[in-house]
Structure formats: structure tokens, C-alpha cells
GUVO-67159 format. One record per residue: residue in three letters; x, y, z of N, C-alpha, C in turn. Coordinates in steps of 0.2 Angstrom, whole numbers, plus 5000, padded with zeros to 4 digits. Example, Ala and Ser with C-alpha at 12.3 -4.5 7.8 and 13.67 -1.06 7.14 Angstrom:
<pators>
ALA506649725039506249785039506649845039;SER506449895035506849955036506450005039;
</pators>
This chain:
<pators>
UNK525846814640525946794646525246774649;UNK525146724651524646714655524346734662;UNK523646734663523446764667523446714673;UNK523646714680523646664685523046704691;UNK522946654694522446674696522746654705;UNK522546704711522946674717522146704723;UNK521946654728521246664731521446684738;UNK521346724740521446744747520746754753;UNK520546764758519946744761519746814759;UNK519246854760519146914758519146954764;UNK519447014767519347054772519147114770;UNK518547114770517947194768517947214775;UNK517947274774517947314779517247364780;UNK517147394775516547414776516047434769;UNK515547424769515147444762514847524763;UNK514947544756514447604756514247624749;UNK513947674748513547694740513047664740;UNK512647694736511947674735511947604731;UNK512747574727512447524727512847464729;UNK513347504735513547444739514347444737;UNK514947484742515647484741515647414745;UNK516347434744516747374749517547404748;UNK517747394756518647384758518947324760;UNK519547324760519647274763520247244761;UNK520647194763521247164760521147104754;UNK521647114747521547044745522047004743;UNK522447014747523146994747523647024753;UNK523646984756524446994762525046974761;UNK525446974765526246984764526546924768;UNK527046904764527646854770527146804772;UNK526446764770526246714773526046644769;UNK526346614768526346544764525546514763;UNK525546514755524646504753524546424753;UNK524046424749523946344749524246324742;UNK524346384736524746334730525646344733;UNK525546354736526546364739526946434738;UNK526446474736526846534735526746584741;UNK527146644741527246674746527346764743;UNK526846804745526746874741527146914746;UNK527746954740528146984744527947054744;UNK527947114752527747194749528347214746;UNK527847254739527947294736527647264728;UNK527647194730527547164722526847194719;UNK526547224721526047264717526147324714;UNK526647354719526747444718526647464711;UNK527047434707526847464700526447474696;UNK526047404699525247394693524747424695;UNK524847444702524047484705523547544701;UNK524047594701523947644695523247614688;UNK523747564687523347554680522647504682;UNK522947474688522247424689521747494691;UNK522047524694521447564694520947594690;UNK521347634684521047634677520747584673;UNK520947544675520647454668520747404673;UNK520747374680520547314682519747334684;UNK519647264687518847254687518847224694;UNK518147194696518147144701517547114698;UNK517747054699517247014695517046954701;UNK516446924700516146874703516446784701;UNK516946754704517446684704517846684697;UNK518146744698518546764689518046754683;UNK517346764684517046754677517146834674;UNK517446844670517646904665517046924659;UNK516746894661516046924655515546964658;UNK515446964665514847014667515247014674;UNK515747104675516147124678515447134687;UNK515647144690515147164696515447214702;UNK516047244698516047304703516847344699;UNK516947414702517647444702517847474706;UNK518647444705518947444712519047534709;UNK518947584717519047674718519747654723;UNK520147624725520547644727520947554731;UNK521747564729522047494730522847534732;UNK523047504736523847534740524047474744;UNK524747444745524947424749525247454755;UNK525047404762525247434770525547384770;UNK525747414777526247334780526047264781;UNK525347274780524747194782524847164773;UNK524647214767524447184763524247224756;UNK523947214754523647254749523047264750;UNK522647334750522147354754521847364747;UNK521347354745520647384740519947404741;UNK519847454740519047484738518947464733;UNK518047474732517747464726517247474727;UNK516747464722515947484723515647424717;UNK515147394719514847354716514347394711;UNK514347364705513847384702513247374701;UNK512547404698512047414700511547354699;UNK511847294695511647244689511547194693;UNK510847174696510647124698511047044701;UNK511747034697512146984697512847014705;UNK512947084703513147114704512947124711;UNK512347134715511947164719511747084725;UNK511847034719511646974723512146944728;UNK512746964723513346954726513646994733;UNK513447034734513447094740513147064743;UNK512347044742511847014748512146954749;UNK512546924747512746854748513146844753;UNK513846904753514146904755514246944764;UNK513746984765513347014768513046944772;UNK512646904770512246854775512746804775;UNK513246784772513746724776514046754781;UNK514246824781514546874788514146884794;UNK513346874791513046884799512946814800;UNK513046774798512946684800513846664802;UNK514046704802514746704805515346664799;UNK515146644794515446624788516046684785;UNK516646654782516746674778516546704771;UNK516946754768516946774760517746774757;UNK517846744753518346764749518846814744;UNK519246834742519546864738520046824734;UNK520046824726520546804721520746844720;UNK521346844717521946894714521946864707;UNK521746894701521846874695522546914692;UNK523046904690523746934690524146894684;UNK524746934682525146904677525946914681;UNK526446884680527146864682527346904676;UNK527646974676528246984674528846964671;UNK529246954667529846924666530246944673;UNK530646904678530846914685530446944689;UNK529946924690529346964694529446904700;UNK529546854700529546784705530146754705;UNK530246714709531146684712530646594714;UNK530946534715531046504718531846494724;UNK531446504729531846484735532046404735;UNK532546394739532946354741532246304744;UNK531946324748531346274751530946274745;UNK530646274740530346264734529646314736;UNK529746354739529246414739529446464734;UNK528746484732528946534723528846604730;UNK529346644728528946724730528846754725;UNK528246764726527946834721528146914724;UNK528446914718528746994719528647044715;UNK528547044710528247084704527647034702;UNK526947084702526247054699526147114697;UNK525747094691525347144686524647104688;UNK524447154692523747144695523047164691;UNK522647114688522247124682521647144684;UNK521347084692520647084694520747064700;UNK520347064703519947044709519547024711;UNK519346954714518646914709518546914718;UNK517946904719517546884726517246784726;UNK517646764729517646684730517346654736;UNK517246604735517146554742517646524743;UNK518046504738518746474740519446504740;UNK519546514746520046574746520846494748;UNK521446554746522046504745522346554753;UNK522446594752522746624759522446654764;UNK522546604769522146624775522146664780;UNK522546724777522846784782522246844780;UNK522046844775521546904773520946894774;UNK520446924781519746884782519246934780;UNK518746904780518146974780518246994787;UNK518047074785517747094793517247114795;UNK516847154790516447174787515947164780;UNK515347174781514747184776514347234777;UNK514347274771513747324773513847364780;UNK513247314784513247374791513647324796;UNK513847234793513947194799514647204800;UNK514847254809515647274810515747214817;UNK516547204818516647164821517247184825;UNK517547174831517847234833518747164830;UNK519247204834519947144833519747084837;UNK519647074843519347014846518846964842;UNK518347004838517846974836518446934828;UNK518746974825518946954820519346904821;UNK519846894825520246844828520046774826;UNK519346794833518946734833518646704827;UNK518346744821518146724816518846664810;UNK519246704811519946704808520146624813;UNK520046624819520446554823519946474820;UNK519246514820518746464818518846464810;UNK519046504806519146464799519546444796;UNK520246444801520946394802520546304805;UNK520246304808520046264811519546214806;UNK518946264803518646214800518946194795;UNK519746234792520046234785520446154785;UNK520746154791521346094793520746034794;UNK520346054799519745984796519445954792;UNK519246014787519145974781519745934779;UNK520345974776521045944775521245894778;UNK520845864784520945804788520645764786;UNK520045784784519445734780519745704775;UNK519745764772520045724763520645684763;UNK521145684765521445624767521645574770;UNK521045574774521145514777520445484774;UNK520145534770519645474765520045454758;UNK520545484757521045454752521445414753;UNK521645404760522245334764521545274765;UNK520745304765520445244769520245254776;UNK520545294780520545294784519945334788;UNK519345314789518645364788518645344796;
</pators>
């Protein structure tokens, strides 16, 4: 079975440990991504347990030098909520302060879901949208390119932001999302 990979924006909530946790959402529910799929709750319930044993977080899905381990992942009514803690390893540590200083520059951070499809874990709908409904959740990679734009960052380290501040963050990255997407096709129709 292969491994599919799905990017969501990252919503960290707050850091701690000597060498730097992180919370936060990496995956939400019921809201249509950019590949056309739509993550249903409960579709992790069963893999969490093990991801917690043997998944990883890695830095853009590179699986050869992991950069942290998720301590604690559950589904709420928003999404799929994750803890972790970065590892001490310079690659590791860089990636924290990176994503730390895009947060105080008002920038996004993102979150990938590295996952496997179950035999009937997924359905296509009538509208041609997949639901994921059963994932065997492998990893959770920290991206720039996130596909779902329901899960934002909130937090780095010490930078907190209150609901009003998140919103705002969250309104303005819908905005430069659909500009860019306006760019690119209308530099593919000619249209500049």
C-alpha cells in the first residue's frame, strides 16, 4: 500500500522542552482541500495509538533524518490535534527557529499528513470529492506548502496570538492563497 502524502497549514499552539515541543492541529474535518479530498472525524481513531509508538515528524516528508516525536495526537470536533517535541539535531532545531521567525513576520508554517488508505478507508462521492475516512497515519512532516487551509499556525515558542489575531492571520492567508491562484492562471490563459 502506498504511502500518500496530504499538506495542511500548521496550527502550533505552543512550544516547550529544552529542545522545543510543539501543539497544534494537522488535519481538520469536513473542509475541501486543494487535491479534492475531504478528511472525515474519526478517520484516524484507530491509527493514533500506533502513530504514537512508531510515527515520526519529519521536515517536507524527508524520512532519513526524522526531526521530532509526536507525545501526544487525538481527535476533537476541529481536527486532529498533535504534540511533539523536536529533536536536539541541529536540522531539527533549525526547523523550529524557522518556523518561529515566519510567525513573528506574520507568515505561515505548514503541516503534511504522510498516511496509507486502508482497504474502504475512502468513498468517492457523487460530486467527485474522495472522503477520507479510515488513514493509517505514518508522519507528520512541517511544510511551506500546505493543501488545507483550515489548520493555521498559532503559535511558536513564546509567539501567542489571541482568536481575533488568528482569524486575521488565517483571512490574510486565504487571500494571498487565491492571488497567487489568480496569478498562475491568468499567466497560463496570457492574461498578465
Amino acid at each position: 500500500m502506498d504511502v500518500l502524502r496530504k499538506v495542511f497549514p500548521f496550527t502550533l499552539t505552543k512550544i516547550a522542552a529544552a529542545t522545543g515541543g510543539f501543539e497544534g492541529y494537522a488535519s481538520t474535518f469536513g473542509n475541501l482541500d486543494q487535491q479534492g479530498d475531504v478528511v472525515v472525524a474519526g478517520a484516524f481513531t484507530g491509527t493514533l495509538p500506533r502513530f504514537l509508538e512508531r510515527g515520526f515528524i519529519s521536515d517536507a516528508h524527508d524520512w532519513a533524518t526524522p526531526i521530532g516525536v509526536p507525545t501526544e495526537a487525538h481527535e476533537d470536533p476541529r481536527g486532529l490535534f498533535i504534540a511533539g517535541t523536536f529533536h536536539s539535531h541541529e536540522r531539527a532545531q533549525t526547523i523550529r527557529a524557522i518556523a518561529a521567525e515566519r510567525l513573528a513576520h506574520g507568515l505561515e508554517f505548514g503541516l503534511s499528513i504522510g498516511f496509507r488508505i486502508p482497504q474502504g478507508g475512502a468513498r468517492m462521492r457523487s460530486d467527485g470529492i474522495r472522503e477520507l475516512r479510515e488513514l493509517e497515519l505514518v508522519e507528520v512532516a512541517l511544510t511551506l506548502t500546505p493543501a488545507n487551509e483550515e489548520a493555521l499556525v498559532t503559535s511558536v515558542k513564546r509567539v501567542q496570538m489571541s482568536e481575533a489575531e488568528f482569524e486575521q492571520r488565517r483571512s490574510l492567508f486565504l487571500l494571498r492563497h487565491a492571488k497567487a491562484t489568480f496569478d498562475e492562471i491568468s499567466q497560463q490563459l496570457g492574461v498578465a
